[in-house]
C-alpha positions as CSV (number, residue, x, y, z in Angstrom):
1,X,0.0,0.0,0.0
2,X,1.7,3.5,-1.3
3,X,2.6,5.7,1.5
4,X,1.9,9.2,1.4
5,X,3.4,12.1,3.0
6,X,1.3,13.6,5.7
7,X,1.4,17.0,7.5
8,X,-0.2,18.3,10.6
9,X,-1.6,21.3,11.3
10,X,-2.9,21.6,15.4
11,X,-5.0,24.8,15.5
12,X,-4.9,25.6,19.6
13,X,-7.9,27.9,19.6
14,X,-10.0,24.6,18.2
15,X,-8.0,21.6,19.1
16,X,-8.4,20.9,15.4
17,X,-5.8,19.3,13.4
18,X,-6.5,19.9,9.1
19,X,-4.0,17.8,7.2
20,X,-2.1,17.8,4.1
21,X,-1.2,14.8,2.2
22,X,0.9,14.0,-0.6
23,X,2.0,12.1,-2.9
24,X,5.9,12.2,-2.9
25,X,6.0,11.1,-6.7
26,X,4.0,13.9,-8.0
27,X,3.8,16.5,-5.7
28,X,-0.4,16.3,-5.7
29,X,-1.8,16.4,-2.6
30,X,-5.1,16.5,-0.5
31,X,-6.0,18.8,2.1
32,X,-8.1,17.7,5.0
33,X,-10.6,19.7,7.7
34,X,-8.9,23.2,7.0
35,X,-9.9,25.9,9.3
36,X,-11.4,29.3,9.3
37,X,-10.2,31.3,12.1
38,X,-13.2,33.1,14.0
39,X,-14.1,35.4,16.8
40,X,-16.9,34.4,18.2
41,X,-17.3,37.3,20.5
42,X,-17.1,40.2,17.6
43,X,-18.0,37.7,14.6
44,X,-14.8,38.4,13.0
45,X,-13.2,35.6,10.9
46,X,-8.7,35.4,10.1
47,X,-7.4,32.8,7.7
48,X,-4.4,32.3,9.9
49,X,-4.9,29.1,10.5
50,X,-5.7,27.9,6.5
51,X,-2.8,30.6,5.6
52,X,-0.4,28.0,6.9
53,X,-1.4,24.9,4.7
54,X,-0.9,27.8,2.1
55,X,2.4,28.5,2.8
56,X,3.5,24.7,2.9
57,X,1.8,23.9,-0.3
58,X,3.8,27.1,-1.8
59,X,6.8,25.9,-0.3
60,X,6.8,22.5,-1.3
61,X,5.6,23.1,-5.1
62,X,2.7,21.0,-4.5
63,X,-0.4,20.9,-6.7
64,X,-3.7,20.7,-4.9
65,X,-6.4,18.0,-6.6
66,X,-8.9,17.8,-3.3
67,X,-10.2,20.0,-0.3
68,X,-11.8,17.2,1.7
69,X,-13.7,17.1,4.7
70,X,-14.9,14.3,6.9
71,X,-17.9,15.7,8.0
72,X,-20.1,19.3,8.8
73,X,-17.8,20.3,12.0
74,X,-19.4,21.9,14.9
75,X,-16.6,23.2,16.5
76,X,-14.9,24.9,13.8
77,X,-15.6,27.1,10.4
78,X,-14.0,25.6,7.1
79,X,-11.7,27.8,5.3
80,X,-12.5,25.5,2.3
81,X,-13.7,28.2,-0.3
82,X,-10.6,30.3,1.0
83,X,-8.4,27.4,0.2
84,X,-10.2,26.9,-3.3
85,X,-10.0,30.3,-4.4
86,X,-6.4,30.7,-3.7
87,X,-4.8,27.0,-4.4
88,X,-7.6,25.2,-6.7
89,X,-9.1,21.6,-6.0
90,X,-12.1,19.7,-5.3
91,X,-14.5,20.5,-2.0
92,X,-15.9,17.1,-1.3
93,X,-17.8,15.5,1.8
94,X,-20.1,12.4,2.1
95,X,-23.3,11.9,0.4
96,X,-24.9,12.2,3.6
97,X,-24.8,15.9,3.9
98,X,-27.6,16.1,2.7
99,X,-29.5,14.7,5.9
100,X,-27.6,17.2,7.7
101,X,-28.8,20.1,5.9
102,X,-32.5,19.1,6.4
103,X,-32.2,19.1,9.6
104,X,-30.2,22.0,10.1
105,X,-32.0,23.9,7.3
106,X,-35.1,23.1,9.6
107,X,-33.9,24.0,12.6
108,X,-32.1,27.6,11.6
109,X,-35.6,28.1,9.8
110,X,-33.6,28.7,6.4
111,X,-35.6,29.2,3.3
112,X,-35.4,27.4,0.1
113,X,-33.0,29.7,-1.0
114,X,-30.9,27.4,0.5
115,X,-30.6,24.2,-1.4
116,X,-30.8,21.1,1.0
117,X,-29.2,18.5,-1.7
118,X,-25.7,18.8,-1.7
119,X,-25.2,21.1,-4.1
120,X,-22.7,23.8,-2.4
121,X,-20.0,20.6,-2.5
122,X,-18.1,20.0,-6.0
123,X,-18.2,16.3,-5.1
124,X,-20.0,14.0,-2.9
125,X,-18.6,10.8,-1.8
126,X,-20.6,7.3,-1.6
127,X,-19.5,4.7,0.4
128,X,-16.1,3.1,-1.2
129,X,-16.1,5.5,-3.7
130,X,-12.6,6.1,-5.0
131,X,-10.6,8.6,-5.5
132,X,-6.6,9.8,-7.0
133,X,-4.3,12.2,-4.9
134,X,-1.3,12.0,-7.7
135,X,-0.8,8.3,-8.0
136,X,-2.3,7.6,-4.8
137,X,-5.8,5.9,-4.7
138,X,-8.2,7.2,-2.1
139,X,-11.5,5.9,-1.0
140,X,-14.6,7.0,1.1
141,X,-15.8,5.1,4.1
142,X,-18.7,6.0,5.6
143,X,-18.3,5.9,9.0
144,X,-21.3,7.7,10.9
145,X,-22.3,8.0,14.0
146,X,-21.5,11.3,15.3
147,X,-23.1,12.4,12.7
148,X,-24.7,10.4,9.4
149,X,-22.3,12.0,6.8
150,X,-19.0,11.3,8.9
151,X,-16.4,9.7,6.3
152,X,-13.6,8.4,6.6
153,X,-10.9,8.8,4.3
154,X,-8.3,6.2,3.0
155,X,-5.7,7.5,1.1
156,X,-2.4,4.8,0.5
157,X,-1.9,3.5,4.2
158,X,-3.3,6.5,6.1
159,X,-6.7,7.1,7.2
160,X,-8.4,10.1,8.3
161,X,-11.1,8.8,10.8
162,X,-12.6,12.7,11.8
163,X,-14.4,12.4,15.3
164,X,-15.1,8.7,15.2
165,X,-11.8,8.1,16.9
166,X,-9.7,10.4,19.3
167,X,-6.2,8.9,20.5
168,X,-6.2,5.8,22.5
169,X,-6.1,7.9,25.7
170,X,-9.0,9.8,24.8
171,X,-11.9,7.2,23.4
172,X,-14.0,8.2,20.8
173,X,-16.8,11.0,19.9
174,X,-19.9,12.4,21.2
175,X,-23.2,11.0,19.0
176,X,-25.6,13.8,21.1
177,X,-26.1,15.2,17.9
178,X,-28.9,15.5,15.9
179,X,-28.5,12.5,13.6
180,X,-26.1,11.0,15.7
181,X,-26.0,7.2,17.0
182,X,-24.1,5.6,19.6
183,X,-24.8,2.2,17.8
184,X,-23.9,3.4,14.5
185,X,-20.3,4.9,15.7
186,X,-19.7,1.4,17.2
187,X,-19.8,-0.2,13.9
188,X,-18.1,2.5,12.3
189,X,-15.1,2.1,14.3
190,X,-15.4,-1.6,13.7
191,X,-14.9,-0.8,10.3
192,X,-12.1,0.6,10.8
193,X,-10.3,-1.4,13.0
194,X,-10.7,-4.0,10.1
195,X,-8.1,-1.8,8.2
196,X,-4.7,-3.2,8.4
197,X,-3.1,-2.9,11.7
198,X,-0.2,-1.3,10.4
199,X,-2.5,1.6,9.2
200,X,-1.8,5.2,10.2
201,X,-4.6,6.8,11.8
202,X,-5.1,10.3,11.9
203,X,-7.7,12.0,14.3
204,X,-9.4,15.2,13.7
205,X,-9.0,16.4,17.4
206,X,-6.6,16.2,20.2
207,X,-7.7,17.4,23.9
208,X,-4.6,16.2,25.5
209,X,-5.5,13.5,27.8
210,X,-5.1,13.5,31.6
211,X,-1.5,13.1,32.4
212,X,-0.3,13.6,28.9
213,X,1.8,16.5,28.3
214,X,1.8,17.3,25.0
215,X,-1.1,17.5,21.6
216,X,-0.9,14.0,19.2
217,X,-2.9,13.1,16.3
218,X,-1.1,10.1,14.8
219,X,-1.9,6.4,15.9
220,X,-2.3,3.2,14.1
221,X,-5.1,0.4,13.9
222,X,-3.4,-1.7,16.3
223,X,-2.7,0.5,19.2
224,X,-6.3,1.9,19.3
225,X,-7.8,-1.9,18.7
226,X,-5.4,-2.9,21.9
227,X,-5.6,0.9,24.2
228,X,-8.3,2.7,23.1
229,X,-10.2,4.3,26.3
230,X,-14.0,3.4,24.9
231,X,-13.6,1.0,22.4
232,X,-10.8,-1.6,22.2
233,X,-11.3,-5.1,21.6
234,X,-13.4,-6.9,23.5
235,X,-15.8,-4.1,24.7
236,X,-19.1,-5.2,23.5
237,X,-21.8,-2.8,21.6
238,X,-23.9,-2.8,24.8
239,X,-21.5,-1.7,27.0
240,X,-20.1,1.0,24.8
241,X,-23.7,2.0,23.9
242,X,-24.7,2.6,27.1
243,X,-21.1,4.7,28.0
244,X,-21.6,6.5,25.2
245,X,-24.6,7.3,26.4
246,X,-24.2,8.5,29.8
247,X,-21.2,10.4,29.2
248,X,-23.1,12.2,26.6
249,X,-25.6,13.1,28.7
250,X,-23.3,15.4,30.7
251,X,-21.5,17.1,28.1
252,X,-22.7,20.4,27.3
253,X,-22.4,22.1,23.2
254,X,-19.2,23.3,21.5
255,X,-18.7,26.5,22.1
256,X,-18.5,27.2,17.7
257,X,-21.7,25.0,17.2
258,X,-24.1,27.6,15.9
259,X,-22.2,29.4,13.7
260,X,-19.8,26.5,12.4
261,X,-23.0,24.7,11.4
262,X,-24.7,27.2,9.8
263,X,-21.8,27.9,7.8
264,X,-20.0,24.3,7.2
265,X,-23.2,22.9,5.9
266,X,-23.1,25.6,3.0
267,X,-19.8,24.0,2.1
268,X,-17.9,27.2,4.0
269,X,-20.1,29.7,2.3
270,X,-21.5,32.5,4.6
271,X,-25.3,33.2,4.5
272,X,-26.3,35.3,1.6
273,X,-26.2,39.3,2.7
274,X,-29.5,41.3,3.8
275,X,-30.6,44.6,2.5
276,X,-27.5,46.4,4.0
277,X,-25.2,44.4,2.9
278,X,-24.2,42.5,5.9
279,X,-24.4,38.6,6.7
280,X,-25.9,37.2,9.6
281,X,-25.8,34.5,11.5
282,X,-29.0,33.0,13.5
283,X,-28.5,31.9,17.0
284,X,-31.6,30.1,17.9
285,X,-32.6,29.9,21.8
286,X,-34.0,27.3,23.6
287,X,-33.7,24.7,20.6
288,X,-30.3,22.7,21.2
């Protein structure tokens, strides 16, 4: 299995890690869950975070064929149009966005103006759908459970697994969310831990465990299959169902949950402008 080159990019005001992954042979690469940087107390957005997959894709003469992302975030805005605009590619998620965007659509009370079919994406992946970054094949997994359109993506002997998985100290992700499915997630990690046991995983977040010092994002099949907090083998379905379940229960919402919603499910498009030219975006009370 070809192995591609991957970089990490931690963003500390999200815990978010966006990735970019090439292909040594051609220079082509992927990039993975970029980041727009905003304030949520003054509304303002930065691209300081997505300026620095910039920079290395400059610096490294790299072409970009794919801006991919493994599902609609609710903890951080995607810089993916930024990233378009400047270096070119692909958006893509998982076909399943558009279950998202009916519910979300419904809840925000959007009107039909905004189109609940998929349609802000270039591409929309189906389960093992394939893919090319240079002369690397790629292909889709669909792994929900924290949310239906979560994907997985497999690209040479590295796969980039979103919120399913968090590093073996950590567990796994929330599935509080509308659409989301403690039962479902369980599976979906099964999947996964299928994969080789040599293969690279790389998570989407990093919280720094208790009595770990520094951020990680890197792990393979076999560690999380043997360490994994929630879900290594032998844990039965029940048991992590019901976990799940009640640790759910006590978290409360990202922080970034309203707004990144609102705008990741528009592919990183902000809400069309009103009458005086500025965009808005609706915090709903009393509905989450």
């Amino acid at each position: 299995m070809r192995h591609p080159d991957v970089n990490g990019f931690f963003d500390e005001a999200t815990n978010t890690i966006s990735y970019v992954v090439t292909d040594p042979q051609t220079g082509t690469c992927a990039i993975v869950d970029p980041v727009l940087d905003y304030d949520a107390s003054s509304g303002r957005t930065a691209t300081t975070s997505a300026d620095r997959l910039i920079s290395h894709v400059r610096a490294n003469h790299l072409s970009v064929d794919w801006i991919i992302e493994t599902h609609v975030h609710a903890d951080h805005l995607t810089a993916a149009p930024y990233l378009q605009q400047t270096l070119g590619g692909k958006v893509a998620i998982g076909t399943e966005i558009v279950a998202v965007q009916s519910v979300f659509g419904a809840l925000f009370n959007i009107g039909p103006e905004f189109q609940r079919d998929g349609s802000q994406f270039d591409v929309l992946f189906r389960d093992d759908d394939t893919f090319m970054v240079g002369g690397i094949e790629g292909r889709a997994m669909h792994t929900p459970g924290h949310t239906p359109a979560c994907i997985t993506y497999l690209i040479g002997d590295a796969a980039f697994v979103g919120d399913t998985l968090f590093m073996p100290d950590f567990g796994t992700a929330r599935c509080d969310f509308p659409g989301g499915d403690a039962a479902q997630l369980y599976r979906s990690i099964q999947r996964i831990f299928a994969l080789p046991s040599e293969t690279r995983l790389f998570m989407c977040h990093d919280y720094k465990a208790p009595g770990r010092n520094d951020y990680a994002w890197e792990t393979t099949v076999a560690e999380e299959r043997a360490k994994n907090l929630h879900v290594h083998d032998g844990v039965a379905e029940t048991d992590f169902v019901k976990m799940r379940t009640e640790r759910d229960a006590k978290l409360g919402m990202p922080k970034l949950i309203l707004p990144s919603i609102q705008i990741n499910m528009r592919g990183g498009q902000m809400p069309p402008a009103e009458d005086n030219g500025v965009r808005y975006i609706k915090i709903p009370i009393d509905a989450l």
